[in-house]
N, C-alpha and C positions, 0 to 999 in steps of 0.2 A: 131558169135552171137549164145545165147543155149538159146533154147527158147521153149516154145508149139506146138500146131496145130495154135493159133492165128500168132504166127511168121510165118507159111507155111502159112496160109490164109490168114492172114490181113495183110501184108507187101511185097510190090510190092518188093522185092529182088534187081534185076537186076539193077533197078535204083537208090536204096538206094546205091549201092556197087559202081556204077559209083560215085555217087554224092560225097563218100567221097575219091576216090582216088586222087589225088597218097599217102597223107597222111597215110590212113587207108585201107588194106587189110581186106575187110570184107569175111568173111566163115558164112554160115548157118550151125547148125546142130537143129537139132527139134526131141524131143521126144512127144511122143501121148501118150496120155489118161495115165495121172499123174496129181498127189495131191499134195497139200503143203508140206506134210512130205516126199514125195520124192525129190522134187528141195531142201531142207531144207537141208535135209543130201548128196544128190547128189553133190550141190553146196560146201558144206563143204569140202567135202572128195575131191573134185578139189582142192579146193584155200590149203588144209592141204598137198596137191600132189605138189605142186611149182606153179599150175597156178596163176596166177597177170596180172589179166585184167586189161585195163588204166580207164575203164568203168563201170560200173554194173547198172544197172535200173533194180531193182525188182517191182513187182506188184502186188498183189493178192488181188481177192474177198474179202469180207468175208467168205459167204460160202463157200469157199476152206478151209479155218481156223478153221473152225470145229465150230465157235461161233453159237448160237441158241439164238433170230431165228437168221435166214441171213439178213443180211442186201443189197441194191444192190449195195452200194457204192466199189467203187476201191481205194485201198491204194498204193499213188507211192514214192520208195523211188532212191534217183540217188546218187552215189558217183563217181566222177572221178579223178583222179591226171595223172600231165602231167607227163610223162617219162624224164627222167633226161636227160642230154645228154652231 
């Protein structure tokens, strides 16, 4: 899971990773104090590298988005496909 400080703070880790195994092999990694335009290109430059998550749930502010004014609603988008097998 690549996520914020909300990943490191607002998700009980240990128990989410129990909950999905044996299926899913969860890893944390969390970057701090980042903007839209860096997960934007950050993320790109993964998935343009070979990464191919089964998952992705993006979310962002408004105010992250640079719109004016802010608004405080949150935008959530989910894509998954199941791995072939």
């Amino acid at each position: 899971m690549l996520g914020n400080s909300l990943l490191l703070e607002g998700v009980e880790f240990p128990g989410l990773s129990r909950d999905l195994r044996p299926e899913i092999e969860a890893r944390r990694f969390v970057v701090d104090n980042t903007s839209y335009l860096d997960w934007y290109y950050g993320i790109r430059s993964l998935l343009r590298r070979g990464a191919r998550p089964g998952c992705r749930r993006t979310g962002a502010q408004s105010a992250s988005t640079g719109r004016y004014p802010p608004a405080a609603e949150t935008t959530w988008r989910a894509t998954c496909t199941t791995p072939a097998t």
